[in-house]
C-alpha positions in Angstrom: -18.0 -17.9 24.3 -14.3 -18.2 23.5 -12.3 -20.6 25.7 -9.8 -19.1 28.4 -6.2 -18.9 28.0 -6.0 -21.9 30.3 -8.0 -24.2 28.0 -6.3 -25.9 24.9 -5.9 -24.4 21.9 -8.2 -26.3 19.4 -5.6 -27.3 16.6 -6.1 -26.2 12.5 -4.6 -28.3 9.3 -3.4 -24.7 8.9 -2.2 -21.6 9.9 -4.7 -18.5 10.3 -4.1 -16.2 7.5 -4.4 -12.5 8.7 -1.4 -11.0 6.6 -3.5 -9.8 3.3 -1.8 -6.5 3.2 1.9 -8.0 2.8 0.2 -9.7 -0.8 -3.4 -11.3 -1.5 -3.6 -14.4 -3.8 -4.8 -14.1 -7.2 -7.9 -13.8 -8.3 -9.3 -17.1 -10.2 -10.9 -14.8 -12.4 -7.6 -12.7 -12.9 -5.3 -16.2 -13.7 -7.9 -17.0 -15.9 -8.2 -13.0 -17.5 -4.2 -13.5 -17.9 -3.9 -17.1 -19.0 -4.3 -16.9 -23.3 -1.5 -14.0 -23.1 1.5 -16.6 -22.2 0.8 -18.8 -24.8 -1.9 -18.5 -27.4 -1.1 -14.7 -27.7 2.6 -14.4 -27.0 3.6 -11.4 -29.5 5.2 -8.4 -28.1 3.1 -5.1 -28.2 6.0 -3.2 -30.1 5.7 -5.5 -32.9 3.0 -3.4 -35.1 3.8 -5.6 -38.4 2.1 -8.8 -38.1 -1.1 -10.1 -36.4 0.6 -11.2 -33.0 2.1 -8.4 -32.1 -0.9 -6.2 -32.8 -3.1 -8.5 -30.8 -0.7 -7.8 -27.9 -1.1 -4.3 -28.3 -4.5 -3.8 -28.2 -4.8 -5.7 -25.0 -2.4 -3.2 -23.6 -4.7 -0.6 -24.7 -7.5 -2.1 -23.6 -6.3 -3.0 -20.2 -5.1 0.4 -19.8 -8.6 2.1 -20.6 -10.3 -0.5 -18.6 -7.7 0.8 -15.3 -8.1 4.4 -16.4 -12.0 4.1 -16.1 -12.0 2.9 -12.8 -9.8 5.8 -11.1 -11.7 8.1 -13.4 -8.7 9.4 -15.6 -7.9 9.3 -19.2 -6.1 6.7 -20.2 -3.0 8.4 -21.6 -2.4 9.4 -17.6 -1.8 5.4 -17.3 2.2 4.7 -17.2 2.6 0.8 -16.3 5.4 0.2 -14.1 7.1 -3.2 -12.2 4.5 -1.9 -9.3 4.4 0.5 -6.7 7.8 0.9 -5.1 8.9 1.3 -9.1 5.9 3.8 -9.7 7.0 6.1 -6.1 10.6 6.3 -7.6 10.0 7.3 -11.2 7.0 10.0 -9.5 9.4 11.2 -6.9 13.3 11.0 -8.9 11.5 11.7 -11.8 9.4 14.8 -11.3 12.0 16.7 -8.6 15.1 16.0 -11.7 12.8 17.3 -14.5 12.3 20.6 -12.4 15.5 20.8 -11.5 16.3 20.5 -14.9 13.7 23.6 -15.8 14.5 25.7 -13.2 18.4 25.3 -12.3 17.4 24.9 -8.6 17.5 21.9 -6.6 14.3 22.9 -4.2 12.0 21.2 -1.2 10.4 18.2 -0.8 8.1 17.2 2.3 6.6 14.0 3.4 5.8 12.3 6.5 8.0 9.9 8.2 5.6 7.0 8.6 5.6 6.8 4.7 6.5 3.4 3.1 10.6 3.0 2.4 9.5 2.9 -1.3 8.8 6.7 -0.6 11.6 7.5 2.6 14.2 5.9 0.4 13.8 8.0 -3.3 13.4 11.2 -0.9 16.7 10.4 0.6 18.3 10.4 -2.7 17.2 13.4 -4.1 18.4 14.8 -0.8 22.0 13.4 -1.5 21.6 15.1 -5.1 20.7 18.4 -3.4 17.3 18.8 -2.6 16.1 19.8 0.9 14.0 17.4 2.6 11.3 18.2 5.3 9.6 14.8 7.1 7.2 15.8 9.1 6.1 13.6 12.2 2.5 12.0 12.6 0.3 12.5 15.3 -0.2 9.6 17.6 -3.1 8.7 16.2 -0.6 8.2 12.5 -2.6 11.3 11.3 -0.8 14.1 9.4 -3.0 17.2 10.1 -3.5 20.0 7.3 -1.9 22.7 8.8 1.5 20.9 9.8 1.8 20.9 5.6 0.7 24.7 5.7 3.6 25.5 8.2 6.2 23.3 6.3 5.8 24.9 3.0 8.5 27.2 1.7 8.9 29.3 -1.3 10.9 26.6 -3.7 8.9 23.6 -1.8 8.1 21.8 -5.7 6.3 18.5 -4.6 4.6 16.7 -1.3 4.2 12.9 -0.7 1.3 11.5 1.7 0.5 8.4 1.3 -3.5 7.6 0.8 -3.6 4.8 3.4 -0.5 3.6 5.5 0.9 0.0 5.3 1.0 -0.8 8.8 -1.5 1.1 10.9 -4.0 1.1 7.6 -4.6 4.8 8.8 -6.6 7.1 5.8 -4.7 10.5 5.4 -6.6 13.7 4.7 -5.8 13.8 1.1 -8.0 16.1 -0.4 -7.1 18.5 2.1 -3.8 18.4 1.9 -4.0 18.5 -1.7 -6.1 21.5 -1.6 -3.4 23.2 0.5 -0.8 22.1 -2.6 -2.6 23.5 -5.4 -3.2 26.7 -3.4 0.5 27.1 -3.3 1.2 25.3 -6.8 3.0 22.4 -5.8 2.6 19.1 -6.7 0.9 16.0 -4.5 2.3 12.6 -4.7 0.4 10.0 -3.0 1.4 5.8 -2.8 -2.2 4.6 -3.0 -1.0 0.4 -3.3 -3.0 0.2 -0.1 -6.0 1.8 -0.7 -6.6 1.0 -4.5 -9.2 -1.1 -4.8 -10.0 -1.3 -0.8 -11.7 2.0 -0.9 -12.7 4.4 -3.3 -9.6 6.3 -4.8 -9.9 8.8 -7.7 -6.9 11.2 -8.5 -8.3 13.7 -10.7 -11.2 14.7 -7.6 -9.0 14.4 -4.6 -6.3 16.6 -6.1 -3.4 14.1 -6.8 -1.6 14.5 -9.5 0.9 11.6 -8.8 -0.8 7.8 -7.3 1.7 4.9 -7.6 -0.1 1.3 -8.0 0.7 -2.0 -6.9 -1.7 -5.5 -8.9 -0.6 -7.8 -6.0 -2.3 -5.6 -2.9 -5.7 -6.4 -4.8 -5.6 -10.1 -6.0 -3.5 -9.0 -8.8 -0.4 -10.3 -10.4 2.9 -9.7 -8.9 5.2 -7.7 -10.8 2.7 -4.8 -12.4 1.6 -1.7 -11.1 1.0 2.0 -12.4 2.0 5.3 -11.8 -1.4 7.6 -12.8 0.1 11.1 -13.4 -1.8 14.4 -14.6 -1.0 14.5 -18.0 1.3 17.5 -19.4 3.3 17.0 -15.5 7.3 16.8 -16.1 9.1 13.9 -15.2 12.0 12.4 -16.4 12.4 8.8 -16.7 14.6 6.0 -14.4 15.9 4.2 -17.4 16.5 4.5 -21.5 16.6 2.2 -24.0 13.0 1.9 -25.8 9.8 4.4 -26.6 7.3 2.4 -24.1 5.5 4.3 -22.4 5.9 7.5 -23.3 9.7 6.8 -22.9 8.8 7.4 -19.5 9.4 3.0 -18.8 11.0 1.8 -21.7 10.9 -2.3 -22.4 8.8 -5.0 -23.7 5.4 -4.4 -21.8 4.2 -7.8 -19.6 1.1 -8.2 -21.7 -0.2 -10.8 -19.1 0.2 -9.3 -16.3 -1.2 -5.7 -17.8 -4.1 -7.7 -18.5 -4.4 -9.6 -14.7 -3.7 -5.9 -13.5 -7.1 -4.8 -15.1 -8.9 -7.2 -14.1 -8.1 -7.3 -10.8 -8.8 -3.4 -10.6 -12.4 -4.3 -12.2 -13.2 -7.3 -9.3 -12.0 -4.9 -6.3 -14.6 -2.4 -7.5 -17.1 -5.2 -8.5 -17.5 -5.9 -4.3 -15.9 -3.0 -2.6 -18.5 -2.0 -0.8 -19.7 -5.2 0.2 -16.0 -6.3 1.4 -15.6 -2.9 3.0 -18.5 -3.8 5.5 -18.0 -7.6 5.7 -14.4 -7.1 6.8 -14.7 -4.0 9.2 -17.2 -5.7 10.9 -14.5 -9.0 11.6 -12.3 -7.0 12.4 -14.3 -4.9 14.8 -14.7 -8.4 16.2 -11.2 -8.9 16.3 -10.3 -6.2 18.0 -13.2 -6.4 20.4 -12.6 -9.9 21.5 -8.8 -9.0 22.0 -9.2 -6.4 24.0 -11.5 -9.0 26.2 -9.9 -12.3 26.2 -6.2 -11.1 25.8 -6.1 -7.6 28.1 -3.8 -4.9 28.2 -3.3 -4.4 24.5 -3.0 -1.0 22.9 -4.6 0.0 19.5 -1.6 1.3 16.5 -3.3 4.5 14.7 -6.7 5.7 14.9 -9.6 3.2 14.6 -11.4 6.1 12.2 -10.6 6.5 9.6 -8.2 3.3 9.0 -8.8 0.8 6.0 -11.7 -1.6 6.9 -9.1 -4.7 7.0 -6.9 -3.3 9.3 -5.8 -3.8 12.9 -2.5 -3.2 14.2 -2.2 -3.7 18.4 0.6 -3.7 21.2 0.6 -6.5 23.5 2.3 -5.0 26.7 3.5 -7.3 28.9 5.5 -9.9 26.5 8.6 -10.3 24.7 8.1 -9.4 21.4 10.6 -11.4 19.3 9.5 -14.7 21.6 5.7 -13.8 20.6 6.6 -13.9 17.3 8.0 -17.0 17.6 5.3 -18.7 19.1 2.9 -17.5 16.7 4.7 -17.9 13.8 3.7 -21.4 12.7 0.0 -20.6 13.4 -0.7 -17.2 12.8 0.2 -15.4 9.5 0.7 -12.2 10.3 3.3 -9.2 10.2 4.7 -7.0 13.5 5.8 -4.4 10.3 5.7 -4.1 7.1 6.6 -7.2 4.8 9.8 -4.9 3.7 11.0 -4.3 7.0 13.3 -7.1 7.4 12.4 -8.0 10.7 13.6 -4.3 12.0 11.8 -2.4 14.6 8.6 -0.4 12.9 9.8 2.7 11.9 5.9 3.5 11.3 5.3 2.3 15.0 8.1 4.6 16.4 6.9 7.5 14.5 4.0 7.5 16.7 5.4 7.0 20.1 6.1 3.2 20.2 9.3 2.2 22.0 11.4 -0.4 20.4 9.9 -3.1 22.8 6.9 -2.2 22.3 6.8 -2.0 18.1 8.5 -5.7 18.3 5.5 -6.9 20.4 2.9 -5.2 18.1 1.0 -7.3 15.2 -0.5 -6.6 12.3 -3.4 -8.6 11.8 -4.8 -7.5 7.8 -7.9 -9.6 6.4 -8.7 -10.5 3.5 -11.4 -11.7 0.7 -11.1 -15.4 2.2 -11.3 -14.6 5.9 -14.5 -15.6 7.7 -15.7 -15.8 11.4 -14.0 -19.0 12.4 -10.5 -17.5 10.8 -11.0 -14.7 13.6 -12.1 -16.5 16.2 -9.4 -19.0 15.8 -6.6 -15.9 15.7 -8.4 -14.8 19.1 -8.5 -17.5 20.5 -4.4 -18.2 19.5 -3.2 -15.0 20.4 -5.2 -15.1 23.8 -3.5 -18.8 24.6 -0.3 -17.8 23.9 -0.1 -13.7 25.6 -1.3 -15.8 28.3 1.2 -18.3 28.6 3.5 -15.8 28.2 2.5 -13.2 30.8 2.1 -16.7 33.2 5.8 -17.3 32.7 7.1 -14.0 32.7 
């Protein structure tokens, strides 16, 4: 049994860690994967004439068929980027300028306005350049359903972005649906898959996308490296100029280390997917059981099915948001957004039906490969003391 809110809160060395889809550590095995590359192996891919530089490459290109084979695409699909906010601009700027460019006509975009700002931002640019811009609004259970994107289509509508699962509410989109809907009308799907990678199983080429931005840091990867995975043959024009790298799609020296940490990290998350998929959706079935118990009056943030397995995002009604945070903040790592927010009001929240109150006093409590049972007891047994102290006061 888990004490009361009136019994003393049982004190850690440190603070609960439930905030794994802001960043995850890196792997041991991916520092060690990436460790002979800063060093030992230092030569720059692009440097083809001498035994360092060669070395370098075909790391690259072993890295990148090793990535390739676990989304199931050829490896020439495989265009490294910074990460996924980098990978959603050159997919989105980059594909709606190159038809542009073909077709003399600035036509319509549609996405959904829970996406990530990595998405909402790009689209609001190429709105500023011209193109029409349709965001269509979630259900309240964060769920965009297939025929909202069937009535939203127009004659010149050139390319769709869903994301595969969403940042905040961890809710799983109907991709292959929608992108079924897509190729029947010949437009192309876009989807930021930095949350689902490696979390669930994600393969482009079968569910129909034929743009999936990457992030290394969401699966104990490296900061810094991500992907965009694009149907090869798809035009797209690129960000920046000044080198051949990448199919002069992302020119510069390619991080050789991180490439490397990227694939291997990809690799692990597939190794135990599965088994983390079941370990963690059962803690945090726990979690959100026990809250609902020993806490009270707190309101679920998206549908429970079909939601990553590491997920839980809740409302606490009742308290001051910005003073929960407060109090939880030294004990409790968690998020009431998304790490990019700034401390905002969730967007995603609102987009759903959340007031401002009530998206400031929501959490988002994301496990990870280190949580275990006494990281989730511990969080319900904080987050019970201090709702109640707070609703006691109030």
């Amino acid at each position: 049994m888990l004490p009361s809110p009136s019994q003393p809160l049982t004190r850690r060395s440190s603070p609960v860690a439930l905030d794994f889809q802001a960043t995850t550590p890196c792997a041991p095995e991916v520092l060690e994967a990436m460790e002979p590359w800063w060093q030992q192996h230092w030569g720059n891919p692009s440097s083809r004439q001498h035994r360092l530089g060669l070395t370098a490459a075909a790391a690259v290109s072993d890295a990148r068929e090793r990535l390739a084979a676990c989304l199931k695409v050829d490896p020439i699909q495989v265009v490294f980027t910074s990460g996924a906010t980098e990978a959603n601009n050159l997919a989105l700027l980059g594909h709606a300028r190159a038809m542009a460019e073909q077709t003399g006509h600035r036509g319509h975009l549609i996405s959904v306005s829970s996406e990530h700002h990595a998405v909402l931002d790009p689209l609001q640019q190429l709105r500023r350049e011209g193109f029409r811009l349709t965001l269509l609004e979630p259900g309240r259970d964060g769920l965009l359903k297939p025929a909202q994107l069937e009535e939203a289509l127009q004659p010149d509508t050139l390319l769709v972005s869903v994301m595969a699962a969403n940042n905040e509410i961890g809710v799983l989109q109907p991709l292959k649906e929608l992108a079924a809907i897509c190729q029947a009308h010949g437009v192309r799907l876009h989807s930021d898959a930095a949350q689902a990678f490696g979390h669930l199983p994600f393969h482009p080429t079968s569910l129909g996308v034929e743009l999936a931005s990457l992030s290394g840091h969401k699966l104990y990867g490296p900061k810094g490296i991500g992907a965009l995975v694009m149907r090869e043959g798809l035009p797209l024009q690129p960000l920046v100029f000044g080198g051949g790298q990448e199919q002069s799609l992302r020119p510069g020296t390619l991080p050789v280390p991180l490439i490397v940490g990227l694939a291997r990290a990809a690799e692990l998350a597939l190794s135990d997917q599965e088994d983390r998929r079941i370990r963690l959706e059962s803690l945090r079935n726990r979690l959100w059981q026990e809250l609902q118990d020993q806490v009270g009056d707190v309101q679920l943030n998206g549908a429970l099915e079909p939601r990553l397995p590491h997920n839980l995002n809740i409302t606490v009604e009742g308290v001051n948001g910005n003073r929960l945070q407060q109090a939880l903040r030294s004990r409790l790592l968690c998020s009431s957004g998304s790490a990019c927010s700034a401390g905002t009001p969730s967007h995603v929240l609102q987009a759903i039906g959340r007031s401002q109150e009530q998206a400031n006093a929501s959490l988002r409590l994301s496990l990870g490969r280190p949580t275990q049972r006494d990281d989730i007891d511990a969080a319900i047994e904080l987050i019970s003391e201090v709702v109640g102290q707070m609703r006691q006061n109030a």
